[in-house]
C-alpha positions as CSV (number, residue, x, y, z in Angstrom):
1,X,146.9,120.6,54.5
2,X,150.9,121.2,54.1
3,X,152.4,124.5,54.6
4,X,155.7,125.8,53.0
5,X,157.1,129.1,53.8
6,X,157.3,131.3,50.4
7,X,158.2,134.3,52.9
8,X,160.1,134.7,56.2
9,X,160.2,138.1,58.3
10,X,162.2,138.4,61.2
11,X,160.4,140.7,64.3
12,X,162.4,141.1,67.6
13,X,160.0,138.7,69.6
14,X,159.1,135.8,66.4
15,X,160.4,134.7,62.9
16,X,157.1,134.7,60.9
17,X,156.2,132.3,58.3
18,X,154.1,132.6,55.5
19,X,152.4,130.4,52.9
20,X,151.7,133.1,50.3
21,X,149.7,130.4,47.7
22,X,147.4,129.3,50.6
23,X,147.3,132.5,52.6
24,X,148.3,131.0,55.9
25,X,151.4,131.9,59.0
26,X,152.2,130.8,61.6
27,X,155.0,132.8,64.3
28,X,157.9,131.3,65.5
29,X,158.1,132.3,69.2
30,X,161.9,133.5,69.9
31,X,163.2,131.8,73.1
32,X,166.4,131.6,74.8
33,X,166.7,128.6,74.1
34,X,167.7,127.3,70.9
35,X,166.7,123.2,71.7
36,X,162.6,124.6,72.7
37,X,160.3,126.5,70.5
38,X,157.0,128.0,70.7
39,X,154.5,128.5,67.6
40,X,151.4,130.0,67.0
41,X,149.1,127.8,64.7
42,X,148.8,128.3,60.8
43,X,146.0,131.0,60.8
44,X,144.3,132.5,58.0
45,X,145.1,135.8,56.6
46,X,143.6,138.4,53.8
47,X,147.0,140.8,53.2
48,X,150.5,141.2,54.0
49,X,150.8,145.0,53.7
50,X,154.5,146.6,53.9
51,X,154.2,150.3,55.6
52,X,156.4,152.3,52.9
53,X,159.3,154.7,54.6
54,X,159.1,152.0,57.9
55,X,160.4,148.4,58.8
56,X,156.4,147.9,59.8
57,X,154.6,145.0,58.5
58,X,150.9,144.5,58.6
59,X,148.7,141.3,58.7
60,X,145.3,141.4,57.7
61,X,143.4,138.5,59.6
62,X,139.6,139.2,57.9
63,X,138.7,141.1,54.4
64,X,137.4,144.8,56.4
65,X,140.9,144.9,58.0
66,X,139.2,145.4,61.7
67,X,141.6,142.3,63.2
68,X,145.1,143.2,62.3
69,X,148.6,142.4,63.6
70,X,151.1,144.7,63.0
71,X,155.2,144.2,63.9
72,X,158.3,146.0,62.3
73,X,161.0,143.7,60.9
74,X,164.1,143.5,63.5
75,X,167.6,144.4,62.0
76,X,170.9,144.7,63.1
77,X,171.4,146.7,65.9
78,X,167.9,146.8,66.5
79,X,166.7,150.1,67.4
80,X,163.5,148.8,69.1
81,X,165.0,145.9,71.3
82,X,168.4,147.0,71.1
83,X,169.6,143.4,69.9
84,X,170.9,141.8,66.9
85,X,169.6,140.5,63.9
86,X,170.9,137.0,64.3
87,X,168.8,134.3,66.1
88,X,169.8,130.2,66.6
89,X,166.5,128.4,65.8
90,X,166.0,124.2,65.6
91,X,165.4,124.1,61.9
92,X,164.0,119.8,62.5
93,X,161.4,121.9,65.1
94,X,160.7,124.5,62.3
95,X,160.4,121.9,59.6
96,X,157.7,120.3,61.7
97,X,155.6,123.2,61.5
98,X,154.8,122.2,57.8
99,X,151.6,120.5,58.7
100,X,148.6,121.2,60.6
C-alpha cells in the first residue's frame, strides 16, 4: 500500500508523517546529518488528538487508548530542547518512505 503525507508535525527529536485517509505514520528520526535518515515503519493508528492550551499532540495506537505516544510540536526557540524550528532533511530519502 502507498502512503502520502496529508499532515506533517515537527517534534524536537522527529518530523511525523501522517496518512490521514488510511490512518497510518511513520517518524522521521532527526539526525545530524542531513545525507542519513532514520524512520520508524508506517504503523497503524486510531486518533490524532491536539491537547488544547499546549503544543502536545497525542497518537492513539489501538481504539481503548491504553498504547499512546504523546510529543509536543517543536517551535522556534524551542523551549523544551532549546533549538530552532528549522531542520535540513533528504526530501529523495523522505519521498521513499511512500511505500511499505
Amino acid at each position: 500500500m502507498e502512503h502520502h503525507a496529508t499532515r506533517v508535525l515537527e517534534s524536537c527529536h522527529s518530523t511525523w508523517l501522517f496518512d490521514d485517509e488510511n490512518l497510518m505514520f511513520c517518524r522521521v528520526i532527526k539526525t545530524d546529518h542531513s545525507l542519513s535518515i532514520a524512520a520508524s515503519e508506517w504503523t497503524a493508528f486510531c486518533q490524532l488528538e491536539f491537547e488544547e492550551g499546549t503544543d502536545s499532540f497525542v497518537v492513539w495506537l489501538n481504539e481503548d487508548g491504553t498504547r499512546r505516544l504523546r510529543s509536543w510540536r517543536h517551535l522556534d526557540h524551542c523551549d523544551s530542547c532549546g533549538g530552532e524550528a528549522t531542520t535540513e532533511l533528504d526530501l529523495t530519502a523522505i519521498a521513499s518512505l511512500k511505500t511499505d
